[in-house]
Kinemage of the C-alpha trace (Angstrom):
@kinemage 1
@onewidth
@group {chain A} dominant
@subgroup {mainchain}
@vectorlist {calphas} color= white
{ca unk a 1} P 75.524 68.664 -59.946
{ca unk a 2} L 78.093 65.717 -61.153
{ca unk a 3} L 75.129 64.102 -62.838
{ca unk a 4} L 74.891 67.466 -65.333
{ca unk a 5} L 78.118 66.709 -67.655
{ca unk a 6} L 79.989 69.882 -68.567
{ca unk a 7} L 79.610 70.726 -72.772
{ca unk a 8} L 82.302 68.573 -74.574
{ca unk a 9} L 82.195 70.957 -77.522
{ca unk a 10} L 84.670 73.792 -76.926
{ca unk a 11} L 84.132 77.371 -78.935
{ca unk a 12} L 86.711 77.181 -81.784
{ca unk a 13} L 88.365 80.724 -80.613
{ca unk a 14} L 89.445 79.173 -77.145
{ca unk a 15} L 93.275 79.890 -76.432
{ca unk a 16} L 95.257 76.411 -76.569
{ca unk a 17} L 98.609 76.040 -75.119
{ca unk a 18} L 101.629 74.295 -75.676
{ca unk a 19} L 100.572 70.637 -76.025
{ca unk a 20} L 97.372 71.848 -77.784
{ca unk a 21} L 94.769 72.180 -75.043
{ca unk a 22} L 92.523 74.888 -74.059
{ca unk a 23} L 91.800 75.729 -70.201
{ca unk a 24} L 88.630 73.944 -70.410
{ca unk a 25} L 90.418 70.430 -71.143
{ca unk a 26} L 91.802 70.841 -67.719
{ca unk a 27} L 88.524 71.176 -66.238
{ca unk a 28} L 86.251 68.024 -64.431
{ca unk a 29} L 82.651 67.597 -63.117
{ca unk a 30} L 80.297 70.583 -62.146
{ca unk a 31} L 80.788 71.292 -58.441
{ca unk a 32} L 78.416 70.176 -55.807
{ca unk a 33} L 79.934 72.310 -53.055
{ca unk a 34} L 78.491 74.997 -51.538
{ca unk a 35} L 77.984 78.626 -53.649
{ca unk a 36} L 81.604 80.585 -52.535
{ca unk a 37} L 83.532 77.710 -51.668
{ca unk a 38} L 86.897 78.543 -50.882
{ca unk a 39} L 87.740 75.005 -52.534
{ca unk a 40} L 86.634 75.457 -55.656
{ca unk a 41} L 88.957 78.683 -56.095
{ca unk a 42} L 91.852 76.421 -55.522
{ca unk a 43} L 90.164 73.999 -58.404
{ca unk a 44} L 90.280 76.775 -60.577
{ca unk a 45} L 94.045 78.150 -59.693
{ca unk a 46} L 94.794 73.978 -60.200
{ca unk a 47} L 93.661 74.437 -63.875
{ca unk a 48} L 95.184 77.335 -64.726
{ca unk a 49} L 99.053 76.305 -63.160
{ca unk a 50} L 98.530 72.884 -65.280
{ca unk a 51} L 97.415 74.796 -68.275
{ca unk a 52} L 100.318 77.464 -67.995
{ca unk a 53} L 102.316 75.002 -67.566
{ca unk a 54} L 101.624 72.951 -70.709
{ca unk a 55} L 101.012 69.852 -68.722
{ca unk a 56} L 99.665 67.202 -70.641
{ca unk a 57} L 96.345 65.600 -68.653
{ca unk a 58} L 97.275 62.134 -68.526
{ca unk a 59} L 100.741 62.810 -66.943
{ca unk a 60} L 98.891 63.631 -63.775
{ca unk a 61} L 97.963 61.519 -60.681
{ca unk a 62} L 95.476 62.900 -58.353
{ca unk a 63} L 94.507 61.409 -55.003
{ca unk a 64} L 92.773 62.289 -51.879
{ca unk a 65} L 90.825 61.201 -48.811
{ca unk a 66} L 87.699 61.923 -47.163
{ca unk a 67} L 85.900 65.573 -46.954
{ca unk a 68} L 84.698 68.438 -48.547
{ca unk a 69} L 88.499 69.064 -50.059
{ca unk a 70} L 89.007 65.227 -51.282
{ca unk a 71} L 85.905 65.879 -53.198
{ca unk a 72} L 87.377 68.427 -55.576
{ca unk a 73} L 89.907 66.230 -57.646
{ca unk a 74} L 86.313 65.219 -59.107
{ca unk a 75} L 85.996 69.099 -60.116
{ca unk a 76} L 89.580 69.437 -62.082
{ca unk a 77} L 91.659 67.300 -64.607
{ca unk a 78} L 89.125 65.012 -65.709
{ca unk a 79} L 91.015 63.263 -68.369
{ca unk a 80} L 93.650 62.428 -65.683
{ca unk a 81} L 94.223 59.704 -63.299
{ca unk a 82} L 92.386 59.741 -59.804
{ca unk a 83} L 92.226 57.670 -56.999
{ca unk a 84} L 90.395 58.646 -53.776
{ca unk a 85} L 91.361 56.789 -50.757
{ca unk a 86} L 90.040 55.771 -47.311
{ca unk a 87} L 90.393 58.522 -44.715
{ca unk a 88} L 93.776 60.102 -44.075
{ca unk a 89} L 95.272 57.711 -46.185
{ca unk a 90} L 96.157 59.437 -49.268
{ca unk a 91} L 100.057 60.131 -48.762
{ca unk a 92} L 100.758 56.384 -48.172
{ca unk a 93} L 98.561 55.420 -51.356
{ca unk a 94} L 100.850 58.200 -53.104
{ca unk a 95} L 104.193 56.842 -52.112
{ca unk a 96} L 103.313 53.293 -53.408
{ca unk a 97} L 102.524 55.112 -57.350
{ca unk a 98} L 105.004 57.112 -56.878
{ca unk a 99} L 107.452 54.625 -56.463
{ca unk a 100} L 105.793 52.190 -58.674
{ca unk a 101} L 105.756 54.853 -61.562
{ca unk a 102} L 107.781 58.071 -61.059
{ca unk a 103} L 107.026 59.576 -64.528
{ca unk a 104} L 103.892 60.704 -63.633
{ca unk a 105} L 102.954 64.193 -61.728
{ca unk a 106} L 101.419 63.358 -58.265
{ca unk a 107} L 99.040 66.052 -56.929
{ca unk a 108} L 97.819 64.824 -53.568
{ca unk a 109} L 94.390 66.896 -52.300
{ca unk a 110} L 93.559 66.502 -48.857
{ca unk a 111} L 91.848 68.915 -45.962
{ca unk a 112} L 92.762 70.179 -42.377
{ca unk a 113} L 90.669 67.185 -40.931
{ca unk a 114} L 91.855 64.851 -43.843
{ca unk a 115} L 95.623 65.692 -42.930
{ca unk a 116} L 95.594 67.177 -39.262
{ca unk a 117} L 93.744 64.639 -37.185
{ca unk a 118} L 93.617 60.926 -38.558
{ca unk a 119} L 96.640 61.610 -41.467
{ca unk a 120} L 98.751 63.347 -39.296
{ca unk a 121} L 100.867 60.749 -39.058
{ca unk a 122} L 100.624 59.945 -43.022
{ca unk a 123} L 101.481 63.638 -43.453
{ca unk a 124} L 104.503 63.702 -41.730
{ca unk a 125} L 105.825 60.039 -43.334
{ca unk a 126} L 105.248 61.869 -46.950
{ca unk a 127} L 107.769 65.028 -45.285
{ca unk a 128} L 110.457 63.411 -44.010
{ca unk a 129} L 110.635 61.014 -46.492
{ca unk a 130} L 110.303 63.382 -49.516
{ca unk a 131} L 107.810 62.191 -51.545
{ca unk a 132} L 108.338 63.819 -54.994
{ca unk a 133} L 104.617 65.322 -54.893
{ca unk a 134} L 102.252 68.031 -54.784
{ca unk a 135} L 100.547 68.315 -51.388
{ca unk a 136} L 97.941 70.445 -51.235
{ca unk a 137} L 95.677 71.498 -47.966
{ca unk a 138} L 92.571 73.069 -47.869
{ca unk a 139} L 92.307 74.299 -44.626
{ca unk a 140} L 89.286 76.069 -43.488
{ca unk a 141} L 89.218 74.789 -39.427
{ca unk a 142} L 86.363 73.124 -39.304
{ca unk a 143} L 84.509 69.644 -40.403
{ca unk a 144} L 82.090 70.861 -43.275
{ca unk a 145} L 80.700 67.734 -44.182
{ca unk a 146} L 79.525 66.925 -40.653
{ca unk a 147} L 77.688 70.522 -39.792
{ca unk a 148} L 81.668 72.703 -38.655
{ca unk a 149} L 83.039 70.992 -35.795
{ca unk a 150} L 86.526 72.183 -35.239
{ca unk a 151} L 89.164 71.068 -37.176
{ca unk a 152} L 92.874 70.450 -35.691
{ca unk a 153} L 93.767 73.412 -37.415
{ca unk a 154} L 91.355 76.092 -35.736
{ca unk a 155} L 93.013 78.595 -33.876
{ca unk a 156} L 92.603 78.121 -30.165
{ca unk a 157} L 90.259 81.010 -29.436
{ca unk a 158} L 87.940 81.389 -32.374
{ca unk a 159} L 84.328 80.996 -32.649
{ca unk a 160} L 82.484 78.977 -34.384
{ca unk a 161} L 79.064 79.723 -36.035
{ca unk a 162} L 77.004 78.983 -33.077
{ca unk a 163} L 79.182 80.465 -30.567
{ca unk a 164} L 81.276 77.640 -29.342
{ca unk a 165} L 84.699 78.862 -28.486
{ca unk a 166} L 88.120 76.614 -29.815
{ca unk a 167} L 90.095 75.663 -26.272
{ca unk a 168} L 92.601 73.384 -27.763
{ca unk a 169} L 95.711 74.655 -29.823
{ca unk a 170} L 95.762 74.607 -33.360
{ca unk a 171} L 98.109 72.297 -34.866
{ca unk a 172} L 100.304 74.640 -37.931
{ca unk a 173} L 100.887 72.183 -40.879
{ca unk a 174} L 103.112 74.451 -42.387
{ca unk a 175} L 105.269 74.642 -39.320
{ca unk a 176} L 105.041 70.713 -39.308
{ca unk a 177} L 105.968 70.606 -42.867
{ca unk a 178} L 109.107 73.021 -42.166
{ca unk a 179} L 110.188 71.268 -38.857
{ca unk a 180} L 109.883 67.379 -41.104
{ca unk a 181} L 112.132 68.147 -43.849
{ca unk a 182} L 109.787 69.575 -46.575
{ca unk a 183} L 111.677 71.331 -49.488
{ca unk a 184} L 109.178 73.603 -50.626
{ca unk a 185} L 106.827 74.863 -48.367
{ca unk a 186} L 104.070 78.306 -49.293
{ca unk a 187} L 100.746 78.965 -47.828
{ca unk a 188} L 98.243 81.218 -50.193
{ca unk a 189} L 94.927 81.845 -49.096
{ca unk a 190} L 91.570 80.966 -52.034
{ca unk a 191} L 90.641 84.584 -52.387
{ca unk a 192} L 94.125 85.302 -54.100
{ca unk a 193} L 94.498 83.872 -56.818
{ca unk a 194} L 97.143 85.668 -58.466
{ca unk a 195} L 99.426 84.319 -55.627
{ca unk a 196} L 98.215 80.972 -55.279
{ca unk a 197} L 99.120 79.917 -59.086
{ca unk a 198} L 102.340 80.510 -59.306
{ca unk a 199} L 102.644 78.932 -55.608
{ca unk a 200} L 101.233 75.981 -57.048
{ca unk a 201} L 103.542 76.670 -60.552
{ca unk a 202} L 106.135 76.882 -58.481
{ca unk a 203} L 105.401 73.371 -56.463
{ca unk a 204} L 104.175 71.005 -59.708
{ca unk a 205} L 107.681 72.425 -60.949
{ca unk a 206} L 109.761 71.158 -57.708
{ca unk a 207} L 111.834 68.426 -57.245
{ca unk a 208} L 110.857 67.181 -54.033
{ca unk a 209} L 108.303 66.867 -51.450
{ca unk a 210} L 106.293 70.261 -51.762
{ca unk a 211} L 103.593 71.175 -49.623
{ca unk a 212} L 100.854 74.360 -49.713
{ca unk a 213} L 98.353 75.220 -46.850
{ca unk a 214} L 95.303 77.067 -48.659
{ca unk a 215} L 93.466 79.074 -46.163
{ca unk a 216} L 90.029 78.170 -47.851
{ca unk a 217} L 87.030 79.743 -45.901
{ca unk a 218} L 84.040 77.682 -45.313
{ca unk a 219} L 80.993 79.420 -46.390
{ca unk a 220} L 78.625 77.419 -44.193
{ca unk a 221} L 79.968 76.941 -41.514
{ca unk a 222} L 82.902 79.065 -40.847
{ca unk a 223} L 83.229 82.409 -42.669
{ca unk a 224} L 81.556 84.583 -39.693
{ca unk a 225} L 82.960 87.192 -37.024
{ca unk a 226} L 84.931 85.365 -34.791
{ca unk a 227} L 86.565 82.919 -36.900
{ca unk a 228} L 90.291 83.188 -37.991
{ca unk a 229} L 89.425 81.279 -41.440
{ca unk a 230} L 86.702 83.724 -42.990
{ca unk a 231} L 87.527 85.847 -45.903
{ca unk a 232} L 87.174 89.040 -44.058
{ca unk a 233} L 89.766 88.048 -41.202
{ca unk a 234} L 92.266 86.483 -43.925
{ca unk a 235} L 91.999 89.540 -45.824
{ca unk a 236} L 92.389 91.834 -43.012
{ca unk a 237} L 95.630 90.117 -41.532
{ca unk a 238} L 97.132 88.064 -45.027
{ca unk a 239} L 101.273 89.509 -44.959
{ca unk a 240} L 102.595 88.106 -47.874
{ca unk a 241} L 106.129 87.896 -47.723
{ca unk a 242} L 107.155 87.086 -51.372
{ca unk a 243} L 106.026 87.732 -54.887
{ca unk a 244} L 106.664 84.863 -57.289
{ca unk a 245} L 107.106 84.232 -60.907
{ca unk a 246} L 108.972 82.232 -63.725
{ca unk a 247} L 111.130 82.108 -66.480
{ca unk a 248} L 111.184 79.439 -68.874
{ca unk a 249} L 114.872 77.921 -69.852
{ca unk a 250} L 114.637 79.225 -73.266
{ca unk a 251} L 113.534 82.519 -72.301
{ca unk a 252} L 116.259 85.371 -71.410
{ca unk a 253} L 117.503 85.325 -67.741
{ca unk a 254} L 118.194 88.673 -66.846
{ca unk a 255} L 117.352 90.894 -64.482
{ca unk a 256} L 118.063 94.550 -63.299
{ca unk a 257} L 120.685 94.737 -59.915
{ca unk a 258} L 117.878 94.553 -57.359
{ca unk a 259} L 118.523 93.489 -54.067
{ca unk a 260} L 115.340 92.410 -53.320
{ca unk a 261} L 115.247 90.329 -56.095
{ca unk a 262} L 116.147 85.999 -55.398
{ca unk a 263} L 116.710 84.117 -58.544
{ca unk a 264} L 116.845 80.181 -57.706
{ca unk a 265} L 117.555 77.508 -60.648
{ca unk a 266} L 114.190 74.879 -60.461
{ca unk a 267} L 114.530 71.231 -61.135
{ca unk a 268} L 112.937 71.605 -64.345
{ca unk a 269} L 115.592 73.673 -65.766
{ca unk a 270} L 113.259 76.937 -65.406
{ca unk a 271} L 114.089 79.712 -62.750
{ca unk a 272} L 112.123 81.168 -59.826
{ca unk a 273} L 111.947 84.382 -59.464
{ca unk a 274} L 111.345 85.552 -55.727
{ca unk a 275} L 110.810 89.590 -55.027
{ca unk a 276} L 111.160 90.167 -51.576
{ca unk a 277} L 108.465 92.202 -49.490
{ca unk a 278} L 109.535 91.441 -46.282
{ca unk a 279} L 113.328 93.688 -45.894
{ca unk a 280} L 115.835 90.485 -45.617
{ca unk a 281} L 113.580 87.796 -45.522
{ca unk a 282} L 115.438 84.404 -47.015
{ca unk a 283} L 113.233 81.827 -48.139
{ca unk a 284} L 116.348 79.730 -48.833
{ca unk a 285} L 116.697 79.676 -44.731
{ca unk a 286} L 114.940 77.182 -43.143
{ca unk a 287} L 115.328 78.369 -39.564
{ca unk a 288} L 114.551 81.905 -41.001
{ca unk a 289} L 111.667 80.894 -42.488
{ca unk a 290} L 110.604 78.921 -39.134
{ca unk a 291} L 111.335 82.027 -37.620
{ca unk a 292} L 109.366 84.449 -39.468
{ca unk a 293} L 106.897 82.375 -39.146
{ca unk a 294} L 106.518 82.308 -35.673
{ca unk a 295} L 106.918 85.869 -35.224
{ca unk a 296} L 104.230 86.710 -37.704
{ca unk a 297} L 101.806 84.446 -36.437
{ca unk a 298} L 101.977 85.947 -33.132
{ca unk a 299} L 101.226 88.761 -34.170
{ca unk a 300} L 98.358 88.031 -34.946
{ca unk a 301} L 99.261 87.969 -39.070
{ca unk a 302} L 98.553 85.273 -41.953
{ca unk a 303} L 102.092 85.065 -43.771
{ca unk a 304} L 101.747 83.503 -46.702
{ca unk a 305} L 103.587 83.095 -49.982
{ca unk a 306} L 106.638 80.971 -50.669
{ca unk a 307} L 107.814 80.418 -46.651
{ca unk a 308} L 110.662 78.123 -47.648
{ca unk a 309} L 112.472 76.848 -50.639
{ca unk a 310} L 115.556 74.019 -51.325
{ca unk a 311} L 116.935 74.637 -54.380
{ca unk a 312} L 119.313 70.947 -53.724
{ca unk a 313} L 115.904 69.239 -53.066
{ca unk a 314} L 116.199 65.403 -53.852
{ca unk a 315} L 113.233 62.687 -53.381
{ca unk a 316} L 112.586 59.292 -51.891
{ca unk a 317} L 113.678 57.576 -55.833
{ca unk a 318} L 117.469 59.282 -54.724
{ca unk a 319} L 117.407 58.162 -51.532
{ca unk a 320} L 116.322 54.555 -52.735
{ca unk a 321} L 118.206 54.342 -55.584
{ca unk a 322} L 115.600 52.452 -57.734
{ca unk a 323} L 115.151 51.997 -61.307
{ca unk a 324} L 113.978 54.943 -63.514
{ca unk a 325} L 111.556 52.692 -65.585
{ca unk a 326} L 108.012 52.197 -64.426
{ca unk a 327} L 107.735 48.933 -62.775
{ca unk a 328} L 105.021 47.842 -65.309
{ca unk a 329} L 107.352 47.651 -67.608
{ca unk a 330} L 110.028 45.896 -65.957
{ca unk a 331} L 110.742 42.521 -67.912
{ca unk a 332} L 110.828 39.230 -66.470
{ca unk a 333} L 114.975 39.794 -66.668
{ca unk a 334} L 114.810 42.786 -64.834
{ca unk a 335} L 112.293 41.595 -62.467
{ca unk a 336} L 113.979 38.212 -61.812
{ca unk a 337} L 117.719 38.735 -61.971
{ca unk a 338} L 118.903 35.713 -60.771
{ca unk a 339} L 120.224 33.571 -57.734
{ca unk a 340} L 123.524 35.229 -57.743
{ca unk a 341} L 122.406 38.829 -57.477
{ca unk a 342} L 119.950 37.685 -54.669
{ca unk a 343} L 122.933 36.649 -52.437
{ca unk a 344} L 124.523 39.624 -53.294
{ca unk a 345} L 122.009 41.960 -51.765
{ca unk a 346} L 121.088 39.470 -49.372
{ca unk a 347} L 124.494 39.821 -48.053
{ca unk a 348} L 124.544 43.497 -48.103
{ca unk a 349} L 121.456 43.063 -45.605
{ca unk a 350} L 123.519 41.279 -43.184
């Protein structure tokens, strides 16, 4: 329970990284969800990107909105900055830090019914606009809080746990992500971790708007026969198309003549590392990737993996042109520049 605070003393042998931290100074409150969770596997990949990634606690921004996912920012990076908004509102609250204070690290949490259904609309804003953030999805179909309803998200088709059968089509955030100008886009699924921390490496390390749909199976309510977001069926029908690692700028960047093999300079001066395991498959390609994905998912498969990748991503400060200081510590000069600037940009307006 929250209430039961986690040991502050850490055992002296603990591995620290970079900036001096050990995994468990990356860690929050004791989880209230259910035993199994799919979420709190995606708390723990969270952890370990940040600590891999020597990411210093208080350089990180965490929001969310309302349900079972929005809960978990309360289960990871306790020592850094959290706000949890009103219901579907998360990305707007995140563009107004973001462009308030663009040195931190924004990691927006959010679920399918957070996101799909009354933030679809503050989903798509963050896309197109290109947010420089971390959006992550937990999607597991169905309303856990309020006893599984279907989600947006739930394939038209499934069951749920009482035998109610999904009429309506399922509304593919990742396609919506692709389709809205999103410059990295990956699903991973909770019960693989080894692919969902580099996805998430791979998006803190972006320098755009970078969005990843977890498949995270509900354990009460929706991980039964019949439902397309249990750990059986995801298991059963995951295709990943991509295997992804790192390597660090100061590290040697070589590699044996493998065609198969997609090296793409990151924003942070590190490179990506894609091996193919789809023959041909260009995550580079938008349309391919749109493509593929498509094709895949009627089939019947789960692709997941890095779908899409711009290695020219920009953000919203580009776009915008605005100043590279914080605004809280803009100065009164700065902040009040003057009658004749005014007119200037007043008459650009015109």
């Amino acid at each position: 329970m929250t209430y039961i605070a986690k040991p502050r003393l850490h055992h002296p042998s603990l591995q620290k990284n970079a900036v001096g931290y050990t995994r468990r100074d990356y860690e929050g409150k004791v989880s209230t969800l259910c035993a199994g969770c799919g979420h709190d596997s995606v708390s723990a990949a969270i952890v370990q990107a940040c600590w891999q990634l020597d990411i210093e606690p208080h350089r990180v921004a965490k929001l969310s909105g309302i349900g079972c996912s929005s809960k978990t920012p309360d289960y990871f990076l306790g020592a850094s900055h959290g706000f949890n908004t009103v219901h579907g509102r998360m990305p707007s609250v995140l563009t107004g830090a973001n462009l308030a204070n663009r040195e931190l690290l924004y990691l927006g949490i959010s679920g399918d019914g957070d996101s799909a259904s009354i933030g679809l609309g503050q989903f798509a804003h963050a896309m197109r606009r290109g947010v420089r953030m971390v959006y992550i999805v937990e999607n597991n179909g169905v309303y856990g809080l309020t006893k599984g309803q279907f989600s947006a998200t739930a394939d038209r088709g499934s069951v749920a746990k009482k035998g109610a059968v999904n009429h309506d089509a399922a509304i593919d955030l990742v396609g919506l992500a692709l389709q809205l100008g999103a410059t990295y886009v990956a699903r991973g699924f909770s019960g693989d971790k080894t692919q969902l921390v580099p996805l998430i490496e791979g998006a803190i390390r972006h320098g755009g708007a970078a969005f990843i749909d977890v498949i995270s199976p509900c354990v009460a309510f929706n991980n039964h026969a019949g439902s397309t977001r249990s750990y059986d069926h995801v298991r059963e029908h995951n295709e990943a198309l991509n295997r992804i690692d790192f390597i660090d700028l100061a590290a040697e960047q070589t590699a044996p003549a493998d065609a198969a093999l997609i090296e793409v300079p990151q924003h942070d001066g590190s490179t990506l590392r894609l091996r193919r395991l789809h023959a041909g498959y260009d995550p580079t390609d938008r349309l391919a990737a749109m493509n593929q994905l498509q094709t895949l998912q009627a089939a019947g498969e789960i692709p997941t993996g890095l779908l899409y990748l711009d290695p020219a991503a920009s953000d919203l400060h580009q776009a915008l042109n605005t100043v590279a200081a914080p605004l809280n510590r803009l100065a009164e000069a700065e902040l009040c520049p003057g009658s004749a600037l005014l007119a200037k940009l007043n008459a650009q307006l015109r």
